[in-house]
N, C-alpha and C positions, 0 to 999 in steps of 0.2 A: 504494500500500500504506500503512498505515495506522500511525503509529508504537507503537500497542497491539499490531498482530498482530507488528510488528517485536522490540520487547520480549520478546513471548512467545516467538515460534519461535528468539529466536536463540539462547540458552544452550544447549539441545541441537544447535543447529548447529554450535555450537562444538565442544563437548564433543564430537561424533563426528570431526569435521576433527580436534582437537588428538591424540585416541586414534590415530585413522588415520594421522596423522603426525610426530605426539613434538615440533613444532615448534610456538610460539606466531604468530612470525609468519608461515609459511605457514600453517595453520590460519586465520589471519583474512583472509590470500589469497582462498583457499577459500571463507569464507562471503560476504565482501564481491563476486565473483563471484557467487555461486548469487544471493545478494538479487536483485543488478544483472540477472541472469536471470528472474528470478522479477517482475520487477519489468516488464520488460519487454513478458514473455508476456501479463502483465495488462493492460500500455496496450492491446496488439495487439485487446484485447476478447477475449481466449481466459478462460472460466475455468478455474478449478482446483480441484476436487469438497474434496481435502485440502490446505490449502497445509502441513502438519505433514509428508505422506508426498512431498509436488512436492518439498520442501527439502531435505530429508533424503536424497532421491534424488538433485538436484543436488549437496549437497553428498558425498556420499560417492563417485560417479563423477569428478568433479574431484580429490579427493583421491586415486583411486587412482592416475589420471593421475600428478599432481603425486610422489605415493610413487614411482613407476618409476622419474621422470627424477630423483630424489632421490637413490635408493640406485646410481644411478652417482657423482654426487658421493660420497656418502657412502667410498664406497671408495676415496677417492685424500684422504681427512680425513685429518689428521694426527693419530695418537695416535688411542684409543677413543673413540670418536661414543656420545656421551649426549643423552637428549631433553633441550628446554627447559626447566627446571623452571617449576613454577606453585606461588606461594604461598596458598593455600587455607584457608576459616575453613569448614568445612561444616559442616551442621547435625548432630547426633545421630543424627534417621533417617535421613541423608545417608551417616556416618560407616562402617557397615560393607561397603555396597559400594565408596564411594570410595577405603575404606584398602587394596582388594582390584584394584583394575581401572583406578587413573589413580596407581598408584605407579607410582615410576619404574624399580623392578625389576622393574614388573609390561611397561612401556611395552617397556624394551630385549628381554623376552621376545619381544614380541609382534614384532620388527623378525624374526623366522625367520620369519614366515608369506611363504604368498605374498600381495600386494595384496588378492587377491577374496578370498584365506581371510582375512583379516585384516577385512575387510570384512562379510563375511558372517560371523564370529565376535563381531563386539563389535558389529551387530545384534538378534544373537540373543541372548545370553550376557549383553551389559551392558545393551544398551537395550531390550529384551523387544519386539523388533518378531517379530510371527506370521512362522511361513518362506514365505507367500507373496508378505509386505511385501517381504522379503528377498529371493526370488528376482527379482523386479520391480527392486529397486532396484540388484543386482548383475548383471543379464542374464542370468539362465538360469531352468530350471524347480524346481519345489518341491522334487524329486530331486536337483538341484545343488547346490540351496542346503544341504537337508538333507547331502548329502555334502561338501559345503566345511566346514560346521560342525564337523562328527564329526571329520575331517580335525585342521582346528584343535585340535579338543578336546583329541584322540589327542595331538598333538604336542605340547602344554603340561602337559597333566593329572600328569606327575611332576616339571615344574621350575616349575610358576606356583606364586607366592609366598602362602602363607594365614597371616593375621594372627589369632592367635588370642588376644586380649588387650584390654582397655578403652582407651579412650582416655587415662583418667589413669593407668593402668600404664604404657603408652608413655611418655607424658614424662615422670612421674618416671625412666623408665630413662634418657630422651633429658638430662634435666638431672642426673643422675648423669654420664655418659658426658660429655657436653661441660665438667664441673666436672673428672675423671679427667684431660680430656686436656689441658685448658689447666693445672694443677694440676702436669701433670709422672708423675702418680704412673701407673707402668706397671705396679704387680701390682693398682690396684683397674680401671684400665682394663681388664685383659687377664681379668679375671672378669665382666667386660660383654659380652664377646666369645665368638660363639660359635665352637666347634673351627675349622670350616671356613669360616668369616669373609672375603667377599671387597668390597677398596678398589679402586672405580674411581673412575677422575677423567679429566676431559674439561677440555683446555686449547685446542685447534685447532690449539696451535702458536703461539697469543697469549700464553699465561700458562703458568706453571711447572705443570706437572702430569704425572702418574705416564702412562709409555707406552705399557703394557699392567696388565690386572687384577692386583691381589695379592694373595694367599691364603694363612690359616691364624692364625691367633690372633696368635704370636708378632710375627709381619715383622707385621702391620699395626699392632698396639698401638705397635712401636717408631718406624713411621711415620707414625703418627697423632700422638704426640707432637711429632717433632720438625716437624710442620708446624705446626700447633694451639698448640704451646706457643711457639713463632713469632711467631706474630702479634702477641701484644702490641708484641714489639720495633718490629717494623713500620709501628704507632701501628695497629692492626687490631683493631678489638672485634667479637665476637660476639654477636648478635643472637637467641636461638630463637625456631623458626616453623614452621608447619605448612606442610609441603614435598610436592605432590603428594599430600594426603590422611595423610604419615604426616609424624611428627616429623622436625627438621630443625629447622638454623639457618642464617642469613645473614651475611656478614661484611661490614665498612664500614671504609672508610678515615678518616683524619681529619679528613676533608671530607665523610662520610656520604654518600661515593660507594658503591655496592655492587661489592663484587671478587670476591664467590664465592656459593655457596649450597650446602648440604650437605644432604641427605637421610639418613636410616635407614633400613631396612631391620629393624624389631621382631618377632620370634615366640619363643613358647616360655620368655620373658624374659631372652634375650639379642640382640644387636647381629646380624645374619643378612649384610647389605651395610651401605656406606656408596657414596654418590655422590656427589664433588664437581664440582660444574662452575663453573670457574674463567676458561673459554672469553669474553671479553666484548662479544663477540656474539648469546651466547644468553643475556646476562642486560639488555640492552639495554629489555626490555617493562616492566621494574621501573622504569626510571628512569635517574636518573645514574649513569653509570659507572665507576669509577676503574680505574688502569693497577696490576695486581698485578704486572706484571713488572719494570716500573719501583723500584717499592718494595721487590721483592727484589734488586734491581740497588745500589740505594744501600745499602743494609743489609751491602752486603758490601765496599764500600768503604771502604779504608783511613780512618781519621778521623784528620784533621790536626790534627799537636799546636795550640794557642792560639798566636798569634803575642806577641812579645815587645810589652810596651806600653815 
């Protein structure tokens, strides 16, 4: 295989693994698989009429695999299971489906489907494959497939998240909101926030993070502070960055290790979610890592008077 058709085919290889599975490093499981597959069938002297539809096929049947044996771990996660975040620069014509279908309140949505409707829903729906690409590449007939989709549709169509706002409306709300909260100031914070405003965060059990979601203007504005306004002490700056298609920032220790990543949640022009994942494990594909646990560990210990010179 040719390193131009590799180039080509693999950003939507990705991009369907990572949808399928909210994980960056299973997602590259998956496609480095499907290649090594693909790669193979071709020494064998077998062609392959599409290698865009062979790929695609490969990769989304290995991923549904891998999603089964997944979401048994996932239920013995400690604390709320968020996907990986991905930091993202998309393009403009890029920008309103990405901020609609690789957010990460859109991802945790998606974890109610089952595998094949998951599968045959961001097919159809995100990557405009025809439904008989889709029954083909899901195992069943055009009837199937079309019923897996509806299916899905039904299921999301009153809790999937619709951003309806510019891109430079978002962050200036997003640099309002992270100025509110490092800032201290909880009545411009909590006018950022909408009524029903929910705080999840994803630690594994590695790093300090909330146990279950929290809800409602008030308790998150109050806990977005005292985390936020935290960090400096910590020696922890804030970063903003585009978080799975929507506004979001990163945090850095004082060795510009990475210890978190936050996302938003934008519509209507206030704050809808926030997602921190603080997990450092799932922030491992960024780079260096630092111990946020550790840094809240010393931060609370006693500091000893100066000794006597």
């Amino acid at each position: 295989m040719s390193s131009e058709l590799y180039a080509e085919l693999r950003p939507q290889a990705f991009a369907i693994a990572y949808q399928m599975l909210g994980s960056v490093s299973e997602a590259e499981d998956v496609v480095q698989e499907a290649f090594l597959r693909m790669h193979q069938t071709l020494r064998r002297g077998e062609s392959i009429a599409s290698p865009r539809a062979y790929l695609a096929t490969l990769v989304t049947r290995l991923a549904i695999d891998q999603l089964r044996s997944a979401r048994v771990r996932r239920e013995r996660y400690v604390g709320e299971w968020l996907p990986e975040p991905l930091v993202t620069d998309p393009s403009p014509a890029e920008y309103a489906e990405t901020a609609d279908s690789l957010s990460l309140a859109f991802l945790v949505l998606l974890e109610s489907l089952t595998p094949q409707q998951r599968a045959a829903f961001l097919l159809r729906e995100v990557f405009d494959y025809p439904y008989p690409e889709v029954a083909e590449i899901v195992g069943t007939d055009v009837d199937g497939a079309r019923h897996l989709v509806a299916r899905a549709r039904n299921h999301l169509r009153e809790r999937r998240p619709r951003y309806h706002a510019s891109r430079r409306q978002r962050q200036e709300l997003a640099e309002r909101f992270f100025a509110a909260a490092g800032q201290g100031d909880l009545r411009a914070l909590e006018e950022l926030l909408a009524q029903d405003v929910a705080l999840h965060g994803d630690g594994g059990g590695r790093a300090p993070a909330l146990g279950r979601p929290l809800n409602g203007r008030q308790r998150v504005a109050r806990a977005l502070l005292a985390g936020i306004s935290a960090l400096p002490r910590l020696g922890v700056r804030v970063q903003l960055a585009e978080v799975n298609g929507q506004p979001g920032a990163m945090a850095f220790d004082s060795q510009d290790r990475l210890v978190g990543v936050i996302g938003l949640g934008i519509a209507d022009g206030q704050v809808q979610t926030i997602h921190s994942v603080v997990n450092p494990d799932k922030l491992r594909h960024f780079g260096p890592v630092g111990d946020l646990a550790a840094l809240v560990r010393a931060s609370r210990q006693p500091r000893r008077p100066p000794a006597d010179s």
